[in-house]
Structure formats: structure tokens, C-alpha cells
N, C-alpha and C positions, 0 to 999 in steps of 0.2 A: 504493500500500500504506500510507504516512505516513496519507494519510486519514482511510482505511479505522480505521486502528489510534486513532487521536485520537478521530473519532469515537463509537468503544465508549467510548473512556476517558471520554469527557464525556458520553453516556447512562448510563452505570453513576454517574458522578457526581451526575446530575440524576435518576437512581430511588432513591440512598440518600437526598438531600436529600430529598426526597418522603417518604422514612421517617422523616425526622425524624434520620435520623442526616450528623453532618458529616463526610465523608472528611479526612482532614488531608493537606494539600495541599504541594507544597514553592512557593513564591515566591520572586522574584527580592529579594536581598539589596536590589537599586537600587530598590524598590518603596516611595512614601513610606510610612507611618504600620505595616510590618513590623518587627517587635523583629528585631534584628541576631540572635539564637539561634533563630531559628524555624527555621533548618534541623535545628539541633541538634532541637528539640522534635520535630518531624515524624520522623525516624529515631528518636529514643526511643521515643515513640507504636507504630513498626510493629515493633521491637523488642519492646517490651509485646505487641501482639500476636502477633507470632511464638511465644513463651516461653506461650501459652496451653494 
């Protein structure tokens, strides 16, 4: 089922890049060259769009 579920999650990610539009992704805080607030940013982003 894990799969199953990943896999939509990474086709739906690779038809919006296609659109030209970027999903905002969460990354691991240990990840080099990630700003230490990119979590923050990613939850404000889907917060903005929730409030649409």
C-alpha cells in the first residue's frame, strides 16, 4: 500500500512540474544547501493555500 501511495504522490508531482508549476515540498532539515525555515515556509505556502 506505502507504494502504491508514494507513487501517486511522485506522478502528481512530476505532472504539476510539467505544468510548470513547483509543489512545495517538505525536506529533510539534514539536507545540505536547505534554509533551516523551509519547513516553516512549506506549511505557510499550504496554509496560503488552504485560506483561498
Amino acid at each position: 500500500f506505502i507504494t502504491i501511495a508514494m507513487s501517486i504522490i511522485a506522478q502528481v508531482a512530476a505532472n504539476l512540474a510539467a505544468k510548470g508549476q513547483t509543489p512545495p515540498v517538505f525536506v529533510s532539515p539534514n539536507v545540505q544547501g536547505i534554509p533551516a525555515d523551509n519547513t516553516n515556509r512549506v506549511y505557510a505556502e499550504y496554509e496560503k493555500r488552504l485560506k483561498r
